[in-house]
Backbone bond lengths (Angstrom), bond angles and torsions (degrees), N, CA, C in turn:
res aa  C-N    CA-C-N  psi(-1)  N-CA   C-N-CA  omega(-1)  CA-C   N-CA-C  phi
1 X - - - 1.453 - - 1.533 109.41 -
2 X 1.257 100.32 134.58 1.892 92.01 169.60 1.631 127.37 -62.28
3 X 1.106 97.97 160.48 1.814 112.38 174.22 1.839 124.48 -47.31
4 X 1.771 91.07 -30.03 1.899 101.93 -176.13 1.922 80.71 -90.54
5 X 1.033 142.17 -31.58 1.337 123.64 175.53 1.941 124.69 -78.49
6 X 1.029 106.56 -23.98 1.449 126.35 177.49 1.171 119.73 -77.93
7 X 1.420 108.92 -90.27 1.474 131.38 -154.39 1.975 112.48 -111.88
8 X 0.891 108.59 2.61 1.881 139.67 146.03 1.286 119.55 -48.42
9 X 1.451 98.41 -88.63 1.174 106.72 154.45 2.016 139.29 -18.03
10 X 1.358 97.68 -69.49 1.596 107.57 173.13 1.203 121.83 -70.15
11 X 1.671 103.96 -28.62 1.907 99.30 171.99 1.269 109.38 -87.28
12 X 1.302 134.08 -10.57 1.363 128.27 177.12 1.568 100.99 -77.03
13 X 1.703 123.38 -52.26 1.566 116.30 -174.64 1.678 117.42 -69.30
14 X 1.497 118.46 -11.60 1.040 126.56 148.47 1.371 135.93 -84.20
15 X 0.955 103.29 -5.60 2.006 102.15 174.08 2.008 113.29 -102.74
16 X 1.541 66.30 -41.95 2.141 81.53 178.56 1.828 87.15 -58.58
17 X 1.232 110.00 -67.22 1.496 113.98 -156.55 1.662 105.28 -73.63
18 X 0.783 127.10 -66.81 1.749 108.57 164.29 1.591 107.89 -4.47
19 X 1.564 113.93 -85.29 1.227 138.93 -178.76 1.640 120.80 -12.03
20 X 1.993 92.41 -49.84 1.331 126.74 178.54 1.451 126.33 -88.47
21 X 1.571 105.20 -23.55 1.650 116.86 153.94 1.696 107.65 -74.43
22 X 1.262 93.14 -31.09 1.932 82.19 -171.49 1.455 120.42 -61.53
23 X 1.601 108.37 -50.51 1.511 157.14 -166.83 1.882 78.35 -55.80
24 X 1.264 110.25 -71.79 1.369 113.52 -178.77 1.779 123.14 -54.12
25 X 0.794 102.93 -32.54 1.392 109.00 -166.54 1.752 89.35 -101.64
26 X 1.374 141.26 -7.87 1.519 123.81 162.64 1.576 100.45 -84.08
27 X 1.580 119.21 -27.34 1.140 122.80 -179.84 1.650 124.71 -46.55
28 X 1.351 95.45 -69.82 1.662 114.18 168.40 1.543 109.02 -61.76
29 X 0.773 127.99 -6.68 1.733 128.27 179.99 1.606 113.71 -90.78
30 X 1.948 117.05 -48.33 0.522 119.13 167.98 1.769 139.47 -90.54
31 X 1.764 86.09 6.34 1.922 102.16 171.01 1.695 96.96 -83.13
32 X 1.420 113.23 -22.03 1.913 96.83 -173.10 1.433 104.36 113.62
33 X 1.411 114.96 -17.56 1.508 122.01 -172.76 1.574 114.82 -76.65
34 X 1.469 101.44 -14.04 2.039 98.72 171.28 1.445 88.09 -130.72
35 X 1.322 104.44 119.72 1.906 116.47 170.24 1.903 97.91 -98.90
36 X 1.082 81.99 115.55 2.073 110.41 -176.36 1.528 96.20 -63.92
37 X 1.021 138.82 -19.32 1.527 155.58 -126.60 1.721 93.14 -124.27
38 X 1.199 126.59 -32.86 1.412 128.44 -169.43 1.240 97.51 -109.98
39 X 1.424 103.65 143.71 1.692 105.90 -164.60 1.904 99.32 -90.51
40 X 1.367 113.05 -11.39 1.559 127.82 -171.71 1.707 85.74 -74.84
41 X 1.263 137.87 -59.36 1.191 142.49 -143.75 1.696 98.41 -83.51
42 X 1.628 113.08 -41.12 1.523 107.44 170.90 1.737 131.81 -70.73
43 X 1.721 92.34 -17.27 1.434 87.45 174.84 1.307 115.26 -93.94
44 X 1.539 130.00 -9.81 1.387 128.38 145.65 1.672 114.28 -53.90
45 X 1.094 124.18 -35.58 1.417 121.54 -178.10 1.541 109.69 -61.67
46 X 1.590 87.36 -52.44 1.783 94.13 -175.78 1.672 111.55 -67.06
47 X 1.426 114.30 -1.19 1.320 119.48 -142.04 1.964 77.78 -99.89
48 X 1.941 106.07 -51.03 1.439 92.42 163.99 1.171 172.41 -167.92
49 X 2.250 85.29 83.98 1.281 124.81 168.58 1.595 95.20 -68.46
50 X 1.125 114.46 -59.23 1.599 128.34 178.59 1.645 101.91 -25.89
51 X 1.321 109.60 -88.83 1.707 108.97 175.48 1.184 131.05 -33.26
52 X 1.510 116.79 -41.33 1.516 106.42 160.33 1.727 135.49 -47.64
53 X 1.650 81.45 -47.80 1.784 89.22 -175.07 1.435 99.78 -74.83
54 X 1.218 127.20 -12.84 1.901 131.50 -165.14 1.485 90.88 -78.50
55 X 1.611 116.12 -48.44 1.894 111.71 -173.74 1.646 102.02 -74.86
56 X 1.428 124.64 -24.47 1.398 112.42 -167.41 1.448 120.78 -77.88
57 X 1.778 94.95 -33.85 1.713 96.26 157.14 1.766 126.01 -74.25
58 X 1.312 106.30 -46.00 1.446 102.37 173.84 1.918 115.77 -53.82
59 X 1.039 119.37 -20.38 1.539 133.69 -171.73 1.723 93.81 -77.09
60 X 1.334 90.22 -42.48 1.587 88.47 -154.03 1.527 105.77 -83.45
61 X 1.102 99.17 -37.11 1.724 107.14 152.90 1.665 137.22 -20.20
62 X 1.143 81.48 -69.62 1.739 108.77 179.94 1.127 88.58 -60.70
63 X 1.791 126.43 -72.61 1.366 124.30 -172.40 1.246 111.35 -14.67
64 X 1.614 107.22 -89.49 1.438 104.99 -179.76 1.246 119.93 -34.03
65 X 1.426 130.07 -83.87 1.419 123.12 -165.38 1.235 111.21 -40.94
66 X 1.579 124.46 -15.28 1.820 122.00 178.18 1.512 94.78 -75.67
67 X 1.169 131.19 -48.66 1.596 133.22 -162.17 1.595 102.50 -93.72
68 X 1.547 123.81 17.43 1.331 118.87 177.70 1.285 120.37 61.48
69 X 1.789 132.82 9.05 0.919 106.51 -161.68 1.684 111.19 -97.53
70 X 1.276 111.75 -9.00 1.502 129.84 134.69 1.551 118.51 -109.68
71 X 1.517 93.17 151.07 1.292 105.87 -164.71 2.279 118.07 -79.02
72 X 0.527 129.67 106.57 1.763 138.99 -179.29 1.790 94.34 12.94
73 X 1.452 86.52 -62.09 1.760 77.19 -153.94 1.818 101.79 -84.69
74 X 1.243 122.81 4.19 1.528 134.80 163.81 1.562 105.77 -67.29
75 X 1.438 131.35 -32.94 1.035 136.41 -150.26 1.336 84.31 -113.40
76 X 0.997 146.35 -62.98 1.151 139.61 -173.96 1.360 127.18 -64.13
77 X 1.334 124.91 -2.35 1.619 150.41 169.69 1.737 99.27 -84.46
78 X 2.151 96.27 -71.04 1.923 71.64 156.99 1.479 151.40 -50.03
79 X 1.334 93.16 -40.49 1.752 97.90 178.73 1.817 105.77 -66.22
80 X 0.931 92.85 -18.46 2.359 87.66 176.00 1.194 112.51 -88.18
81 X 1.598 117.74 -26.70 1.465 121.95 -172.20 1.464 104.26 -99.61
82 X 1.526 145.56 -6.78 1.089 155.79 93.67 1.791 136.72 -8.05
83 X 1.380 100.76 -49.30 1.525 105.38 173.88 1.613 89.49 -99.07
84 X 0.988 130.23 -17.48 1.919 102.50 -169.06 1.425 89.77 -89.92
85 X 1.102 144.26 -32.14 1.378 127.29 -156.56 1.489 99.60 -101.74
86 X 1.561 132.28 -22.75 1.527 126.51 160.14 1.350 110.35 -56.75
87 X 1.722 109.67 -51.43 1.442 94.31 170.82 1.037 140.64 -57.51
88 X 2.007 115.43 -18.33 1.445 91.38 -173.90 1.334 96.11 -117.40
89 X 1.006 112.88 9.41 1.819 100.67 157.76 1.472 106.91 -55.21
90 X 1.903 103.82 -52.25 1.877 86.94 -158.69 1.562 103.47 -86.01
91 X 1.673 102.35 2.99 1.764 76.38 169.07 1.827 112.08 -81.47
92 X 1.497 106.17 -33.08 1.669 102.74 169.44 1.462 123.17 -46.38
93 X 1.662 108.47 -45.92 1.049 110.09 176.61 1.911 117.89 -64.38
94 X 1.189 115.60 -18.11 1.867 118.04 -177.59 1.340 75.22 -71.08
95 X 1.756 114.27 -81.16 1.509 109.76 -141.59 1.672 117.33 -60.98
96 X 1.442 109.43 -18.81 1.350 96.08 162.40 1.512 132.81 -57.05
97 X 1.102 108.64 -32.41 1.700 142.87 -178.83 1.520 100.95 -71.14
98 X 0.867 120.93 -45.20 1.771 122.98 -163.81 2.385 89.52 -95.29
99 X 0.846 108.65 -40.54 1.795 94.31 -178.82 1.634 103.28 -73.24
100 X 1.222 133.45 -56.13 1.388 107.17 152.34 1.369 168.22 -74.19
């Protein structure tokens, strides 16, 4: 498949939408509604900057294995070695947070 059918596509719903997560997230920052100052309010932030980049790799993932350019179960080794180690970063990162 070509590049305007493929990979077009995903950088356009990621650049427009970035743009539109950003736009949003200077929004609420600068209404008073996320205080930068509270560590509760930054780990929701980080909680989702995190989710964006979590769908842009999993998206991009699939991509490939849809266009063959990794193979199903290649992609799916990334996507486990990807979610186990996001997960346990932010679970290290809670329980570090919660013992002090």
């Amino acid at each position: 498949m070509p590049f305007t059918h493929t990979w077009l596509p995903y950088i356009y719903l990621y650049v427009v939408g970035g743009l539109l997560f950003l736009v949003g997230v200077i929004v609420v920052v600068k209404s008073g509604s996320l205080d930068l100052k509270k560590s509760y309010h930054r780990t929701w932030l980080t909680v989702l900057f995190f989710g964006l980049i979590w769908f842009m790799v999993m998206h991009a993932l699939w991509n490939m294995a849809a266009l063959e350019i990794l193979s199903l179960r290649s992609s799916v080794i990334l996507w486990l070695i990807f979610m186990i180690g996001s997960l346990g970063f932010g679970y290290l990162k809670f329980v570090r947070k919660e013992r002090s």
